[in-house]
N, C-alpha and C positions, 0 to 999 in steps of 0.2 A: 455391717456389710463385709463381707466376704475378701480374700484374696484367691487370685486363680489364675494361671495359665498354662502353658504347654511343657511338661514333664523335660523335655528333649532341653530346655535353657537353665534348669537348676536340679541341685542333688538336693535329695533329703535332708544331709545335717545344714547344707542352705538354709532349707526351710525350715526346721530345730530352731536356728539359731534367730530367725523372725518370729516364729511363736515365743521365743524365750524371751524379746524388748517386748509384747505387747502385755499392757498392766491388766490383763485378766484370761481366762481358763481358755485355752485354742486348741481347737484341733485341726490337726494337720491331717488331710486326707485326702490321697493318693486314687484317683482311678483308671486303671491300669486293664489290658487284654486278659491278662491274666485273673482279673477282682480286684475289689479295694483294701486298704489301706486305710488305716485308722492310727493315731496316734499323737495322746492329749498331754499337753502340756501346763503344767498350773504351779506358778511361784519360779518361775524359769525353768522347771525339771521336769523330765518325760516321769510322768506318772502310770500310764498304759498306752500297751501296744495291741491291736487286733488285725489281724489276716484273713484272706476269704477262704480259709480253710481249714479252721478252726484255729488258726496260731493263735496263741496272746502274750502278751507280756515279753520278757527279751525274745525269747524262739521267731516272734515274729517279724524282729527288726533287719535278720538278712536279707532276706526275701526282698523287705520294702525297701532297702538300698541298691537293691537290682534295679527297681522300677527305671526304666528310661525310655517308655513310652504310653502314652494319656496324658491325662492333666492333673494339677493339682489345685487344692482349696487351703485356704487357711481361713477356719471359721470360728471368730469370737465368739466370749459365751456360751463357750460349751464343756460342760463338766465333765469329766470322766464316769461312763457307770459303775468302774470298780479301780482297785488301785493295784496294780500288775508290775509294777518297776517300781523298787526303792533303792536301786546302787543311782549313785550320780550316772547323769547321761554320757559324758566323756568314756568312764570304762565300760557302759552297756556297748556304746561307738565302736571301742576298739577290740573287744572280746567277739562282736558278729564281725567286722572286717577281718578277723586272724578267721575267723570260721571260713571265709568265703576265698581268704587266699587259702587254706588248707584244703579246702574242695578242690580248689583249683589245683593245686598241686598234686593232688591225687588224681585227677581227670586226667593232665598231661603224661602223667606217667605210667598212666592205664593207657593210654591211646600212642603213646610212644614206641614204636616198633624195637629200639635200641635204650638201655639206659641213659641218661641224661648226663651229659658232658657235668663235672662238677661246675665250668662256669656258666653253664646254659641260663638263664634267666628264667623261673619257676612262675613266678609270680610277678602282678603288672607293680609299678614304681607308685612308690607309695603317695601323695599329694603333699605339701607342706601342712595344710591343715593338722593330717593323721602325724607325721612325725614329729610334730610340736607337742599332740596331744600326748602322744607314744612318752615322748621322752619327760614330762611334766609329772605321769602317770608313775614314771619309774623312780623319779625323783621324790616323789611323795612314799612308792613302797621300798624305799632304799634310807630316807633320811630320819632322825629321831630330832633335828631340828627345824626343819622344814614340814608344817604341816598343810598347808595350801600354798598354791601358786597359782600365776596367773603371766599369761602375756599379750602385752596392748598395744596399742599404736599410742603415739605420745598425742593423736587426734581425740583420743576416747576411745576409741574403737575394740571390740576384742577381737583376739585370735583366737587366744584357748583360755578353758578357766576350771579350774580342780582345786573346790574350794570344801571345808569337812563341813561347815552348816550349811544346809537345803537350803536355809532360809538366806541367805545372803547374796542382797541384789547385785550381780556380777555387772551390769551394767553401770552403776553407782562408782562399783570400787575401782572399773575402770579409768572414768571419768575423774574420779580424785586425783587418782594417780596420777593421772595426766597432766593436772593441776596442780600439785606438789612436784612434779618435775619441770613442770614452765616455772615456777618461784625460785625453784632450785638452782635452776640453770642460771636465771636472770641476776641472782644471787649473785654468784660466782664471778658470771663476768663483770656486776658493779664492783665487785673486791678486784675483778684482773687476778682471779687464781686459777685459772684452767676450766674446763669443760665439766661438767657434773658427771658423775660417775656413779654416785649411791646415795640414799638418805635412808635413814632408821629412825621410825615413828614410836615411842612406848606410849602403851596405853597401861591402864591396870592390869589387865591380864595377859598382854602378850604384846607381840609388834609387829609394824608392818615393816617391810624390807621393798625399799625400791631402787632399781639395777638397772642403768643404760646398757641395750644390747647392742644396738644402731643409732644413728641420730634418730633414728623416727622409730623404734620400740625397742618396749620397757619388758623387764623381767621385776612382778610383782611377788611376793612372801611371806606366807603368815607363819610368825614365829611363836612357840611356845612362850608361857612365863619362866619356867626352867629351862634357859637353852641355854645351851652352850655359843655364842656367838660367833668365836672364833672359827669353830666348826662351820655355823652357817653360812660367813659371809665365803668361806672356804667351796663350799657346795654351792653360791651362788656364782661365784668365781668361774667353777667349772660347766655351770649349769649353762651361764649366759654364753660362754667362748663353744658351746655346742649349739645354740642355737643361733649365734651370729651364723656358725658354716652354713647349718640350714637356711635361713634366711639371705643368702649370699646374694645379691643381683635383686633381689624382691625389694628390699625396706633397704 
């Protein structure tokens, strides 16, 4: 059985992120004044994109982030006919949103009669979603001991997840997390030592790294076998007091 309603109350990566909890193949489809929208999810990752105009695969994902009017479907059971996206969905996410502000910015300053003041506002305010993701993203292409991260609600819940295997149910790791942070915490205050702060998991090949950013979310971290820790907990340090500011007033 199907999901569906009216385009005008949810955004696409919304609905991404409900094809990505359900435990089989979805597609997510858009139909809009414009044409439909197609776009399949399978193992939580956008696998293919299609557009009513021949787009496919990323090219067709800006477009489908405009949509904000018709309805949409979320419909189990349905495979992909070909496989058109293999970058994780976070950076296909952020690569069409820089596309759509950079149209944008181009449009403005094509139709602008005078140069634009340097404090003019170019572009619309990015959402907390994008700049969690944004910054997650950069964190992963800036660190040699940070190779996934993740940020959750201490509920379960995700925000954002930039993790290096496809295969890894973000959903799951959420959840643990969460769970090893309630033990943690509950820890602590049976000792009367303070507030939890971090815990570090080893496993045989690498580790997880968990980081209060607020009372109510966590900054998640998969560490290599070769890391240097010092550095990570360093970069996690700095990671989490950037996402507290973003988070400021929300969690």
């Amino acid at each position: 059985m199907s999901l569906q309603g009216p385009l005008e109350t949810v955004d696409l990566p919304h609905l991404i992120e409900l094809a990505q909890g359900m435990d089989q193949p979805t597609a997510v489809v858009l139909e809009t004044p414009q044409g439909v929208w197609r776009l399949f999810v399978v193992d939580g990752q956008v696998v293919h994109a299609e557009g009513p105009n021949g787009q496919t695969g990323e090219a067709a994902v800006p477009a489908a982030l405009q949509a904000r009017a018709g309805t949409f479907r979320l419909v189990p059971d349905q495979a992909p006919p070909t496989t058109t996206i293999t970058r994780p969905w976070n950076a296909v996410l952020l690569d069409a949103l820089r596309q759509l502000d950079e149209a944008s910015e181009a449009s403005s300053a094509a139709a602008a009669p005078f140069p634009p003041q340097e404090d003019t506002p170019m572009t619309r305010p990015k959402k907390t979603r994008e700049r969690i993701a944004e910054l997650l993203a950069n964190l992963l292409d800036e660190s040699a001991d940070i190779i996934g991260a993740a940020v959750v609600g201490t509920d379960g819940l995700i925000y954002s997840a930039n993790f290096p295997r496809r295969d890894a149910d973000q959903n799951l790791i959420a959840a643990s997390s969460a769970a090893v942070y309630g033990l943690s915490q509950r820890t602590m205050q049976q000792l009367h030592e303070g507030q939890f702060v971090q815990t570090l998991i080893e496993g045989s090949d690498g580790y997880l790294l968990v980081r209060s950013v607020t009372p109510r979310v966590l900054f998640v971290g998969v560490l290599p076998r070769e890391v240097n820790l010092g550095m990570a907990f360093a970069e996690a340090r700095t990671v989490t007091a950037k996402l507290a500011e973003i988070l400021q007033g929300l969690a």
